[in-house]
VOLO-104919 format. One record per residue: y, z, x of N, C-alpha, C in turn; residue in three letters; residue number from 0; chain. Coordinates in steps of 0.02 Angstrom, whole numbers. Each point is the difference from the previous one (the first is absolute). Example, Ala and Ser with C-alpha at 12.3 -4.5 7.8 and 13.67 -1.06 7.14 Angstrom:
BEGIN
+--------+--------+--------+--------+--------+--------+--------+--------+--------+---------+-----+--------+
|   n.c2 |   n.c3 |   n.c1 |  ca.c2 |  ca.c3 |  ca.c1 |   c.c2 |   c.c3 |   c.c1 | residuo | num | cadena |
+--------+--------+--------+--------+--------+--------+--------+--------+--------+---------+-----+--------+
|   -284 |    390 |    660 |     59 |      0 |    -45 |     60 |      0 |     45 |     ALA |   0 |      A |
|     53 |    -36 |    -18 |     59 |      3 |     42 |     55 |     37 |    -39 |     SER |   1 |      A |
+--------+--------+--------+--------+--------+--------+--------+--------+--------+---------+-----+--------+
This chain:
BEGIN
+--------+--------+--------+--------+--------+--------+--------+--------+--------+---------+-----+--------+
|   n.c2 |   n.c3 |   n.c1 |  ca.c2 |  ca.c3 |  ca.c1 |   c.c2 |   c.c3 |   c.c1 | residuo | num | cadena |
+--------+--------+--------+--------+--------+--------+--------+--------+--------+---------+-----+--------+
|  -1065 |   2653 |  -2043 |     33 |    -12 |     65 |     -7 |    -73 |     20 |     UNK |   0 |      A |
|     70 |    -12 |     30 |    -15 |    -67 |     30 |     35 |    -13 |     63 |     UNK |   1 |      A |
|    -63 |    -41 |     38 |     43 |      8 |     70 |     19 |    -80 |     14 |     UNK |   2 |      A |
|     60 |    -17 |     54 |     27 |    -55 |     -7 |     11 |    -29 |     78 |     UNK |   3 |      A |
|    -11 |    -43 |     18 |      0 |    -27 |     80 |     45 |    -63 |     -4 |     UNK |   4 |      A |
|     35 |     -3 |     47 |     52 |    -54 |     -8 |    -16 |    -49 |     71 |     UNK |   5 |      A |
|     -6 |    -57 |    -10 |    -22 |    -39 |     63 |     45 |    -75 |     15 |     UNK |   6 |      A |
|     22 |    -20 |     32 |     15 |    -61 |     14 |     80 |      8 |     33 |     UNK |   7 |      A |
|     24 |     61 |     21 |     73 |    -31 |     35 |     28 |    -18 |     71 |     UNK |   8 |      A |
|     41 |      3 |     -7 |     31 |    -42 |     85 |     53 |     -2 |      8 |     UNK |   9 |      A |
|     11 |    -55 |     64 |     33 |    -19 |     15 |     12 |    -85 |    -15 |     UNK |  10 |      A |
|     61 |    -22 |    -30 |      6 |    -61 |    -58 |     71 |    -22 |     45 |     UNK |  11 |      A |
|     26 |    -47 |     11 |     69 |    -49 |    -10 |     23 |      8 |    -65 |     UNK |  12 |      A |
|     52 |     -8 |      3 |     44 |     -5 |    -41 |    -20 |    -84 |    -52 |     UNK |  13 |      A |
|     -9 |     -3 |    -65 |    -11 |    -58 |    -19 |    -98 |     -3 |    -17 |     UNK |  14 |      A |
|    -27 |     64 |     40 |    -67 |     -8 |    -15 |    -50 |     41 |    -40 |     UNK |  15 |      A |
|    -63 |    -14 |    -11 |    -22 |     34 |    -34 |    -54 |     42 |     19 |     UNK |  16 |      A |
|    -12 |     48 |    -67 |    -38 |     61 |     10 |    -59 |      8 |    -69 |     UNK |  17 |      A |
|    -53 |     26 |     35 |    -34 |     15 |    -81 |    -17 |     65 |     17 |     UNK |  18 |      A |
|     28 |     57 |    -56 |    -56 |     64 |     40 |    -47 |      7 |    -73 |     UNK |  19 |      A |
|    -40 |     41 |     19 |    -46 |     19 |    -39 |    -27 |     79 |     -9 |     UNK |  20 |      A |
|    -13 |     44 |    -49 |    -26 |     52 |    -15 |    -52 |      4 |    -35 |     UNK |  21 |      A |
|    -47 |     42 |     45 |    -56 |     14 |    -40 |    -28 |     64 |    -25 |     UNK |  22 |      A |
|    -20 |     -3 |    -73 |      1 |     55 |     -7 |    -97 |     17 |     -5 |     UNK |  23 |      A |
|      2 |     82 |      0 |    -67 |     26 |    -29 |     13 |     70 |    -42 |     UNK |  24 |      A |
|    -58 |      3 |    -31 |     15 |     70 |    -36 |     -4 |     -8 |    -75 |     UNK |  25 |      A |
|     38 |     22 |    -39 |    -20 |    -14 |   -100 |     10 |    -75 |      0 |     UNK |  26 |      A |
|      1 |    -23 |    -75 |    -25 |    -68 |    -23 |     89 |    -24 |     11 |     UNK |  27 |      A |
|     -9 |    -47 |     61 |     52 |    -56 |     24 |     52 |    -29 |    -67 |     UNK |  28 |      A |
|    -28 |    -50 |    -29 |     39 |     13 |    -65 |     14 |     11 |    -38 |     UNK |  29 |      A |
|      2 |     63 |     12 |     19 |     47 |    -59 |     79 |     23 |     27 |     UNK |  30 |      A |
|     29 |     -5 |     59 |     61 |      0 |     26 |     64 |    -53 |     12 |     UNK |  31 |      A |
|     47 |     -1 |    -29 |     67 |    -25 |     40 |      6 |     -5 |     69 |     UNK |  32 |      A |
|     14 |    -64 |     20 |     17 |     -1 |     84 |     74 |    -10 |      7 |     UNK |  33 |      A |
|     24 |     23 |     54 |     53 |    -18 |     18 |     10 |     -4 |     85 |     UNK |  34 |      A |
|     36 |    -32 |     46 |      8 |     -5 |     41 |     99 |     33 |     24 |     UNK |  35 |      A |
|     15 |     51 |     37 |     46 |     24 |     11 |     31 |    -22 |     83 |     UNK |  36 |      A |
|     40 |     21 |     25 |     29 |    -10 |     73 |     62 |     59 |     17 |     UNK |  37 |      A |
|     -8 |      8 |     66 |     41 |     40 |     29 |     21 |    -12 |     56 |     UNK |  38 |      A |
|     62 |    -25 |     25 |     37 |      6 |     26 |      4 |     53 |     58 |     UNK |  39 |      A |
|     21 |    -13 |     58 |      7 |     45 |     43 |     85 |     48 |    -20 |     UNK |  40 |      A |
|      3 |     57 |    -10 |     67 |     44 |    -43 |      4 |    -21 |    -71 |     UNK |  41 |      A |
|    -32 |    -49 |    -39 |     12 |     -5 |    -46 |    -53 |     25 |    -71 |     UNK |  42 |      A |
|     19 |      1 |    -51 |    -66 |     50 |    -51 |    -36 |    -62 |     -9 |     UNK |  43 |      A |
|    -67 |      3 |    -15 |    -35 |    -29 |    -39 |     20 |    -55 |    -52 |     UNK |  44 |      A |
|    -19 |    -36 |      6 |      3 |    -35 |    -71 |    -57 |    -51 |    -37 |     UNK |  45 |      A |
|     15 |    -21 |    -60 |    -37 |    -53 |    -13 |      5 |    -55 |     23 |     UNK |  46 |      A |
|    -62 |    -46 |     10 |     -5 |    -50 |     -3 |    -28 |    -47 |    -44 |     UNK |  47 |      A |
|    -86 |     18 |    -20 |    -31 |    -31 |    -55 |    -46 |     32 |    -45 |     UNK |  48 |      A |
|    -10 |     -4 |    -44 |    -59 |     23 |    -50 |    -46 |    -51 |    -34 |     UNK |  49 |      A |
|    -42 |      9 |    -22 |    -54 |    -17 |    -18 |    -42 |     15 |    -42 |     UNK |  50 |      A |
|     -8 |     -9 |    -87 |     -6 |     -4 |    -43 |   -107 |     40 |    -12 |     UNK |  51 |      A |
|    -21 |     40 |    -27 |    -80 |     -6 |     22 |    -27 |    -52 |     -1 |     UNK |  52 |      A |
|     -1 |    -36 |    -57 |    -39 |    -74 |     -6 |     25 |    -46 |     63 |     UNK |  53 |      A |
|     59 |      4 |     16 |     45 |    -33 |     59 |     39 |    -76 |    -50 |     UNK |  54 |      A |
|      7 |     13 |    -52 |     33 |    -53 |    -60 |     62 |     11 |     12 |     UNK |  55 |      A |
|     17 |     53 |     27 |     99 |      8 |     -3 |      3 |     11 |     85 |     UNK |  56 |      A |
|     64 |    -14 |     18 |     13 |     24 |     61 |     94 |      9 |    -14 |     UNK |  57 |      A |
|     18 |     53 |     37 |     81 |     30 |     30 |     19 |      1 |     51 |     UNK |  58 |      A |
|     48 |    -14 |      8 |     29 |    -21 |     84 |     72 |     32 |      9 |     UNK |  59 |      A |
|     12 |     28 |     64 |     72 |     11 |     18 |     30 |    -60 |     -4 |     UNK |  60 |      A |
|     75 |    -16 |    -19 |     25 |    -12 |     -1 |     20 |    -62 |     79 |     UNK |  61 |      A |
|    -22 |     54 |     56 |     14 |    -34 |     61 |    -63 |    -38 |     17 |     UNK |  62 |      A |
|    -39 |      7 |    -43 |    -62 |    -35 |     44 |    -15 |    -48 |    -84 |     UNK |  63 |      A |
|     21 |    -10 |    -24 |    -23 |    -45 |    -72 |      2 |    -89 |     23 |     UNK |  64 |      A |
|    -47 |    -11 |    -11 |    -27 |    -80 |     41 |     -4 |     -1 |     66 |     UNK |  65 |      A |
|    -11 |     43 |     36 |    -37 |      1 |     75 |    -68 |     38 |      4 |     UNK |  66 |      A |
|     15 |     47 |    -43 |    -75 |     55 |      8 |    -44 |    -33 |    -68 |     UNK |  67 |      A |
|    -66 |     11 |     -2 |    -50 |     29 |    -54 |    -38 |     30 |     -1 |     UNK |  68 |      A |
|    -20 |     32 |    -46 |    -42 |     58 |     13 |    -62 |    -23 |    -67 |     UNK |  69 |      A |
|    -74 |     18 |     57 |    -33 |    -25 |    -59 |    -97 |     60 |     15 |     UNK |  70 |      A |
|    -32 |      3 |    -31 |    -51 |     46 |      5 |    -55 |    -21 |    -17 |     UNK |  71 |      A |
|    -57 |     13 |      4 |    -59 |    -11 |     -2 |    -46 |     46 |    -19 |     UNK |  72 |      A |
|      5 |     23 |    -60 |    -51 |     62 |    -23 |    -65 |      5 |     25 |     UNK |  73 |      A |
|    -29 |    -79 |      4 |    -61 |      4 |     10 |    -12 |     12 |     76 |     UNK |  74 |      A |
|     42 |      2 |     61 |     23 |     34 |     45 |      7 |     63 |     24 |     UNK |  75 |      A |
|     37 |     10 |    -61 |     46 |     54 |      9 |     70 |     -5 |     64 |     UNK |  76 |      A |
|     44 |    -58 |    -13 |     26 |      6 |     54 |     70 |    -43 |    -20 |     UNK |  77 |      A |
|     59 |     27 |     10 |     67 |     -5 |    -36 |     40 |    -60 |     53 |     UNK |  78 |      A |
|     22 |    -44 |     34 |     34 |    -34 |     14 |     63 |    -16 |     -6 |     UNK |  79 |      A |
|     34 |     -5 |     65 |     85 |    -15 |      1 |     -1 |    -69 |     63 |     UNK |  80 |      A |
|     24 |    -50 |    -33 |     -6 |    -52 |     16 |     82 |     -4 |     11 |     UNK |  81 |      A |
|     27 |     -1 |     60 |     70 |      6 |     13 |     13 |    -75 |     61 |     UNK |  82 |      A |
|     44 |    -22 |    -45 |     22 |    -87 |     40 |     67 |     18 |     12 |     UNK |  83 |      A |
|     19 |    -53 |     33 |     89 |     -7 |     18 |     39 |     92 |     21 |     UNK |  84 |      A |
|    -36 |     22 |     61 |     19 |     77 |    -19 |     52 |    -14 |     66 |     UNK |  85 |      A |
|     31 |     37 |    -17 |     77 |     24 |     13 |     22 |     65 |     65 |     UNK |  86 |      A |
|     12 |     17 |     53 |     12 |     45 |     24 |     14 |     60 |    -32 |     UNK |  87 |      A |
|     33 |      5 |    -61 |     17 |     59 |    -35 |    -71 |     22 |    -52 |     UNK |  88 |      A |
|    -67 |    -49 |     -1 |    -79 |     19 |    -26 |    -11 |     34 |     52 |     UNK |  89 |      A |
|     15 |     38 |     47 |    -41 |     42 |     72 |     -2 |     61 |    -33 |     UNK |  90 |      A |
|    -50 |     10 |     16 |    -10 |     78 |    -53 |    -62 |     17 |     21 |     UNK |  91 |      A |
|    -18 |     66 |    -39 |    -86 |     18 |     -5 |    -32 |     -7 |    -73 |     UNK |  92 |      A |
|    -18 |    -52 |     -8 |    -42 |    -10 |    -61 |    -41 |     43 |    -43 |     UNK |  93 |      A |
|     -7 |     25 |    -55 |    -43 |     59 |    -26 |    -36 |    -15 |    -63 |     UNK |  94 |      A |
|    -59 |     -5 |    -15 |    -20 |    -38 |    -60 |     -7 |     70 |    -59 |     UNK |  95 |      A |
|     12 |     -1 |    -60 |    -25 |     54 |    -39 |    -38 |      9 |    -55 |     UNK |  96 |      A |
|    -20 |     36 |    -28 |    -30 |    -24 |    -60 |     18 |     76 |    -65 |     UNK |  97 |      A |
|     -8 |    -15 |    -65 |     63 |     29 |    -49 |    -59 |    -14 |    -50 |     UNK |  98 |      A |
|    -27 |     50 |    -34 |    -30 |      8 |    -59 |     16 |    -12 |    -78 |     UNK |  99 |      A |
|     83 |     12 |     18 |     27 |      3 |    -80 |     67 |    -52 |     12 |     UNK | 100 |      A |
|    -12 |    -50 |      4 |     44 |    -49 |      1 |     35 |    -42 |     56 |     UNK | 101 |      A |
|     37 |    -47 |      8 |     43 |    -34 |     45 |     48 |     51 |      4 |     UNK | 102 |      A |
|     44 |     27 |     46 |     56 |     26 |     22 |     33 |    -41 |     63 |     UNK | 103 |      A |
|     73 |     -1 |      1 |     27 |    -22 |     58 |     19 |     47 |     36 |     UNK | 104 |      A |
|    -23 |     83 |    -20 |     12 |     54 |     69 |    -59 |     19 |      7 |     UNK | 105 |      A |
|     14 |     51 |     49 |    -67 |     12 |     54 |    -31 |     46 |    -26 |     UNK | 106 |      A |
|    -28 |     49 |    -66 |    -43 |     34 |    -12 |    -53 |    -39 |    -23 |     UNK | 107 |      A |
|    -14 |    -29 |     34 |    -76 |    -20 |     -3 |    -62 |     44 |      0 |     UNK | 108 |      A |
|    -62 |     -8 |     -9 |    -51 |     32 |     15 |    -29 |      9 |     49 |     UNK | 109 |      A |
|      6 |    -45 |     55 |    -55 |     -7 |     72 |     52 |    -66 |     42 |     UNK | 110 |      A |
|    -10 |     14 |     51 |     48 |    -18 |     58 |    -61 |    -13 |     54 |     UNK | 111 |      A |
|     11 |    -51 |     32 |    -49 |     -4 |     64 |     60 |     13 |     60 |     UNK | 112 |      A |
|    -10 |      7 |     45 |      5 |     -5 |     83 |     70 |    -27 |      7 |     UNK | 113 |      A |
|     11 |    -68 |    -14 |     49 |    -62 |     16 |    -45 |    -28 |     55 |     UNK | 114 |      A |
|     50 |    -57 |     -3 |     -5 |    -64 |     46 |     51 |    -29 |     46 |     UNK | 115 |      A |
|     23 |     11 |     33 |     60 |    -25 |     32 |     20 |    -83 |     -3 |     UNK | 116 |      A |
|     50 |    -16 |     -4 |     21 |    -80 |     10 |     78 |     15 |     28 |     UNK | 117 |      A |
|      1 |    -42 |     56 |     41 |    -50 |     29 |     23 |    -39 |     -4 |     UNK | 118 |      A |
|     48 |    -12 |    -20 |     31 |   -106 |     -2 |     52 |     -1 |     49 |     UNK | 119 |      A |
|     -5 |    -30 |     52 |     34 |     -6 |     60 |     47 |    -69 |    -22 |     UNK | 120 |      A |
|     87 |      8 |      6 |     30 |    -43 |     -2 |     -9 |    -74 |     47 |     UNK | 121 |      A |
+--------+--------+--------+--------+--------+--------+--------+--------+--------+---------+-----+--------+
């Protein structure tokens, strides 16, 4: 089992930045895939980033590729989304996850925390 806490969101301008962070506890930290997802108010889920165990690779949506990074800290235990230049259409609820058997860009992941809310006010 692993449990997952998501910390750092807000309220942002348009043009500014955000870092959130998840922390996890529970089985051995890297031994899991991270990924970071978002949801939209009416809209499904989606990806945003993943995160490699060693943290040597990283994947990005498409809409967020050179504004976001996502980066982790085993010796932590704690996954990071480092989000710059965010956009009114980044307002969402943030959700960090973690995935035993690989990177995926859909949502059957293994463990899901809470979310985080963010704002980017035009």
């Amino acid at each position: 089992q692993v449990q997952l806490v998501e910390s750092g969101g807000g309220l942002v301008q348009a043009g500014g930045s955000l870092r959130l962070s998840c922390a996890a506890s529970g089985r051995t930290f890297s031994g899991y895939y991270l990924a970071w997802f978002r949801q939209a108010p009416g809209k499904e889920r989606e990806f945003v980033a993943a995160i490699s165990r060693s943290g040597g690779s990283t994947y990005y949506a498409d809409s967020v590729k050179g504004r976001f990074t996502v980066s982790r800290d085993n010796a932590k235990n704690t996954v990071d989304l480092q989000m710059n230049s965010l956009k009114p259409e980044d307002t969402a609820v943030y959700y960090c996850a973690a995935r035993s058997s690989g990177i995926t860009y859909r949502r059957n992941y293994d463990y899901w925390g809470q979310g985080t809310q963010v704002v980017v006010s035009s």
